[in-house]
C-alpha positions in Angstrom: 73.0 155.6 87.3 70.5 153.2 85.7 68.3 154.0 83.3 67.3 152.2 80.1 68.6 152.8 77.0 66.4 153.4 73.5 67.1 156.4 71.4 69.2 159.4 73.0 68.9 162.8 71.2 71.0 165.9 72.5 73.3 168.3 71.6 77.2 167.7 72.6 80.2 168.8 74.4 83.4 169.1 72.2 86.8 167.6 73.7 88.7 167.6 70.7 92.0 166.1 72.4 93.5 162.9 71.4 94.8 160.7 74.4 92.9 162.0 77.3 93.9 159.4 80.2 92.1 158.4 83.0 93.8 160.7 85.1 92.8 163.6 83.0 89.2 162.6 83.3 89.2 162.2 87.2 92.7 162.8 89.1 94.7 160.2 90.8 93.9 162.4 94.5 89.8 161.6 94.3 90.8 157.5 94.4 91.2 158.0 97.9 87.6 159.4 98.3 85.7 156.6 100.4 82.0 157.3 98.5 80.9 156.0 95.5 78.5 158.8 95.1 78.5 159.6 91.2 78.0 163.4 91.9 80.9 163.6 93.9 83.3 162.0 91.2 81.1 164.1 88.4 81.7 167.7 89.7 85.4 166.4 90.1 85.5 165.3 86.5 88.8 167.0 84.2 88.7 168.9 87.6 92.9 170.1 86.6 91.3 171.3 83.4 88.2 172.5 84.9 89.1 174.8 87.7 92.6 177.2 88.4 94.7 176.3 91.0 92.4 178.6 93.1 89.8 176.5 92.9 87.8 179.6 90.7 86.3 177.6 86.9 88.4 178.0 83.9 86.7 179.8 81.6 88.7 178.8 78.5 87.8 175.3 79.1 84.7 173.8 77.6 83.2 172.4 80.2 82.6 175.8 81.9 81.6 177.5 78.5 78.2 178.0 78.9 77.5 177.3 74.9 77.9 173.8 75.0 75.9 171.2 77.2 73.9 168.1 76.9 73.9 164.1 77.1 77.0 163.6 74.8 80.8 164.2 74.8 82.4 164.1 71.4 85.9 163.6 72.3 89.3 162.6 70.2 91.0 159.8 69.2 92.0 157.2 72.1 90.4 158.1 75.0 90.2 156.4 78.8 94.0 155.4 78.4 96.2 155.0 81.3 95.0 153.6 84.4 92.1 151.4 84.4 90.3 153.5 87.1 86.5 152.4 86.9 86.3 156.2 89.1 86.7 157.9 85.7 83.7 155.8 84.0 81.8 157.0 87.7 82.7 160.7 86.9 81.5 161.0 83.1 78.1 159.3 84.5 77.8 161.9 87.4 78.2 164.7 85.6 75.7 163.7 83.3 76.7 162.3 79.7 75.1 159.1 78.4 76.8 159.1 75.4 81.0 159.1 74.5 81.7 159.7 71.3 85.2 158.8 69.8 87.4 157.3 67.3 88.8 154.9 69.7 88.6 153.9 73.4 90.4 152.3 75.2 89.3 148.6 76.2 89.4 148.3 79.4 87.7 152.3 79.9 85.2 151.1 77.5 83.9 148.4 79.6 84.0 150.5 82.2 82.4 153.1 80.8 79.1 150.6 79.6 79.1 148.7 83.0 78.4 152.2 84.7 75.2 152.9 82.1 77.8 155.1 79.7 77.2 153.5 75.9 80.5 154.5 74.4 80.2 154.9 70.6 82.9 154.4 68.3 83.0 156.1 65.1 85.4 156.7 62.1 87.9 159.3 62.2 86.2 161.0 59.4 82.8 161.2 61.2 84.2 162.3 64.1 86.0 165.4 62.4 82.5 166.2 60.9 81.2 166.3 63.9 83.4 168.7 65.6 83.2 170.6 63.2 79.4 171.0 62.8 79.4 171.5 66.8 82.6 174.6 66.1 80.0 176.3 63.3 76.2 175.8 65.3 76.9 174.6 69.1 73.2 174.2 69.2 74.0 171.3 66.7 72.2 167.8 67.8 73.3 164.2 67.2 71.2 161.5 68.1 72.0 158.0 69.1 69.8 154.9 68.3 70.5 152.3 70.6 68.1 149.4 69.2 69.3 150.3 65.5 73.0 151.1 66.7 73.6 154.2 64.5 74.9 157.6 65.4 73.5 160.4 63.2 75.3 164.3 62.9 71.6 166.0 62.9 73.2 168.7 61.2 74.5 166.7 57.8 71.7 164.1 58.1 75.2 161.5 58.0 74.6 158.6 59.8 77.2 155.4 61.0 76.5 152.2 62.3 78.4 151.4 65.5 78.9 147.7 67.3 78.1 146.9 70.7 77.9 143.4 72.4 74.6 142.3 72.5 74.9 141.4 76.2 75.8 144.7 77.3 72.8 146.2 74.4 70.8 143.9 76.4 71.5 145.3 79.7 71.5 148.9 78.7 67.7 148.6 76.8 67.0 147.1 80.1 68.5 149.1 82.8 70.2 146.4 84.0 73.8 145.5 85.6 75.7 142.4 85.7 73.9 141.3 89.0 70.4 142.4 87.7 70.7 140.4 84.5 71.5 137.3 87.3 68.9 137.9 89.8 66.1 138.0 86.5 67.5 134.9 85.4 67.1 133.3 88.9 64.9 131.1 88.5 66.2 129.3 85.4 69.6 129.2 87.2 67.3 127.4 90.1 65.7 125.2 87.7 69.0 124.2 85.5 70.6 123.4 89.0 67.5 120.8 90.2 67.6 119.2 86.8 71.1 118.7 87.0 71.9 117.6 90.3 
């Protein structure tokens, strides 16, 4: 969904697992839907960790513990890996979450992730274990993110990191804009580089 980008502040939901694939976060079965309706993929999202066989929630998974919630997922070291399925960047977005917080991504999830209005946020290993472990003691616990400034700040320590993003895609998120947007609002200097170079 599009919306712009300035300073996000929310508490989190902890996925402390390293190597979640993409088939973890949305199951190979839903690529077959024919809707790219982000609710659909976002009540589908870690859907083998999420719900028993019987289709009933699992309550010893943290999604369906009614303690955590918000805007942001703090989740383990390389996540996204496996298939490069844009359906699991669709299904972190419908469900909700701005914000993915990790230790490493990977690339091609990434992307996906921040051309779907996601900002993934990459943070040292050490930050990361703070993090879960403020979120383990208070689950009420708050971080917020700073788009313009780029820092990620554990509200409960007052520690803060810097994180990188490229400045096209900061660009696009401040703006609410995707790759076509950013085109169509440059339309008519496109239009007028064109004349003047005919």
């Amino acid at each position: 969904m599009k919306q712009k980008f300035n300073i996000i502040k929310s508490t989190c939901v902890p996925l402390p697992l390293e190597n979640v694939d993409t088939d973890q976060i949305i199951p190979a079965r839903f690529l077959k839907a024919t809707t790219k309706d982000e609710k659909f993929y976002g009540d589908n999202l870690f859907c083998d960790w999420r719900f028993n066989a019987d289709g009933t929630p699992n309550a010893g998974f943290v999604l369906n513990n009614p303690l955590y919630g918000g805007e942001i997922l703090v989740a383990g070291k390389n996540f996204g890996s496996g298939s490069s399925r844009e359906h699991a960047a669709w299904a972190i977005a419908g469900y909700g979450f701005k914000v993915v917080i990790s230790s490493f991504f990977a690339d091609i999830h990434k992307n996906n992730e921040l051309n779907n209005f996601v900002l993934p946020v990459v943070v040292s290993e050490a930050f990361l274990a703070e993090l879960f472990d403020s979120i383990a003691k208070d689950p009420a616990t708050e971080v917020t993110v700073d788009v313009p400034a780029q820092t990620v700040t554990n509200m409960a320590t007052g520690h803060s990191e810097h994180f990188d993003i490229n400045g096209y895609k900061k660009y696009c998120l401040m703006n609410a804009l995707d790759d076509i947007d950013f085109l169509l609002q440059s339309k008519d200097k496109i239009e007028a580089w064109e004349k003047a170079n005919a």
